[in-house]
N, C-alpha and C positions, 0 to 999 in steps of 0.2 A: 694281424693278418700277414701269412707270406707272401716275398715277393713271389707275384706268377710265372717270372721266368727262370730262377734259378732252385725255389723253392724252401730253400735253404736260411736266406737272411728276411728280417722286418720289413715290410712294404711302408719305405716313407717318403713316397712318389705318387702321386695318383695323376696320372696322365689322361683328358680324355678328349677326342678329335670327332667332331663332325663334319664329313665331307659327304654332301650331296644326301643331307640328312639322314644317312647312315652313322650311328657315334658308334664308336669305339675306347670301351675303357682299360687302361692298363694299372695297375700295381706293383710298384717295382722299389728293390732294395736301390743306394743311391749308385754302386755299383755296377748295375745291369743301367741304371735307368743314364748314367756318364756313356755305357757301352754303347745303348740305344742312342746316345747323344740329345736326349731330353732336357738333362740338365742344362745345356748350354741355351735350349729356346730362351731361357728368361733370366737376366743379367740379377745376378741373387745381390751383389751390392747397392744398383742404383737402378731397382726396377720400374720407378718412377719417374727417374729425371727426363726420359723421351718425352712426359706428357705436360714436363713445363718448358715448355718452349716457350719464345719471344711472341710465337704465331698465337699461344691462347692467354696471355698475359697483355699482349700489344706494346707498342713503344713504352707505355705508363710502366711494365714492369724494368725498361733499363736506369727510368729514370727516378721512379719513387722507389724509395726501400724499406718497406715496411719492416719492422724489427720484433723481434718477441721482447715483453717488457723482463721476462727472468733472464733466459738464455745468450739472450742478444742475436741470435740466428735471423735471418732476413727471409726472403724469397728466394733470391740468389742460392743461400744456402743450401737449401731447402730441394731446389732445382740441381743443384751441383753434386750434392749429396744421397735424393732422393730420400731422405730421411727427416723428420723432425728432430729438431736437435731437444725439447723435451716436450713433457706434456701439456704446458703453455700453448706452444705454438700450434695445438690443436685447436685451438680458444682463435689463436692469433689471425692464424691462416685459413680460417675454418672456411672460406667463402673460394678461397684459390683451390682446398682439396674436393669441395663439392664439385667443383667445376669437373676435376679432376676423376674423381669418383663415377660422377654421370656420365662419362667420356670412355667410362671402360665397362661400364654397367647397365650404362642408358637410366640408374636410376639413381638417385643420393638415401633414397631412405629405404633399411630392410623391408624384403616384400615376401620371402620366403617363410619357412614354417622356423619354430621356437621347442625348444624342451620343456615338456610340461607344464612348470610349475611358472617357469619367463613368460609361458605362452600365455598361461591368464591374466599375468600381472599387466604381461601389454595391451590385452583386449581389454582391461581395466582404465587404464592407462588413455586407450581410446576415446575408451564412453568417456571418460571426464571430460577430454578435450574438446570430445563430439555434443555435451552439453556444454561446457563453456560456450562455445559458438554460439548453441540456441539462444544461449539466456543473453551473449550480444546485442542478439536482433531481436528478441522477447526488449529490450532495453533501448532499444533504438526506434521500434517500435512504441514505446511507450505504456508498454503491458507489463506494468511493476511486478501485480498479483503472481504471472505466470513465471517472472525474473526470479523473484523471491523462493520460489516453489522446485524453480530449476538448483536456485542456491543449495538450497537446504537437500534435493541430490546429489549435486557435486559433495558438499560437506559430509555427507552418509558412506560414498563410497570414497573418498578418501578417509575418513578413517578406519575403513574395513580394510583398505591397502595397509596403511601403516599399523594396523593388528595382526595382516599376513605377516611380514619380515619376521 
């Protein structure tokens, strides 16, 4: 797509602003979108580190220092950086970025739409989970018959999953 204001270069900007629930979208080359001064809204190196503050971590984060077991990277770093220093510290930190996540999202888990093909795999995905559950309480309950029976669905559609890939 071109950008919309010069016409000219690739739109690799997509700006868009709700005031007084009126939005506004732009697309803009990075060019126009430096001119419009867009680019400077959002610190492209450390556009994270604002949301680890001392204030959502508390005292526990000056004085514990959790570590990635590969990387070595901390929370500090992490904070300073605004970056994970690798894929570990997704694992590592995973409970600090949630925080983090929900903070700018109001949510930690996707809730929007998928591409076709992800879309079913997740609605698959679901059901299993959404029958694990049952057969929990089918179990806790004490209703083996009905446990058993929830099993042997779970075990059907998982391997209709691992026959899609």
């Amino acid at each position: 797509m071109l950008c919309q204001k010069c016409q000219k270069n690739n739109a690799t900007v997509h700006f868009k602003q709700v005031i007084n629930g009126v939005t506004q979208e732009m697309r803009l080359c990075s060019e126009c979108a430096e001119k419009e001064k867009i680019g400077s809204l959002f610190p492209q190196d450390n556009l994270f580190s604002g949301f680890f503050s001392d204030s959502i971590f508390g005292s526990e984060y000056i004085k514990e220092q959790k570590k990635c077991p590969l990387c070595g990277s901390t929370r500090r770093d992490l904070a300073e950086n605004g970056r994970a220093g690798c894929a570990k510290c997704y694992e590592v930190f995973s409970q600090e970025l949630a925080k983090i996540v929900y903070g700018i999202h109001g949510n930690a888990v996707h809730t929007g739409s998928a591409p076709g093909k992800h879309a079913q795999e997740q609605a698959k995905r679901k059901e299993i989970e959404a029958l694990k559950q049952e057969q929990r309480r089918a179990i806790s309950d004490e209703d083996y018959e009905k446990a058993a029976a929830i099993r042997d669905k779970i075990k059907l559609l998982e391997k209709e999953e691992k026959g899609d890939d």
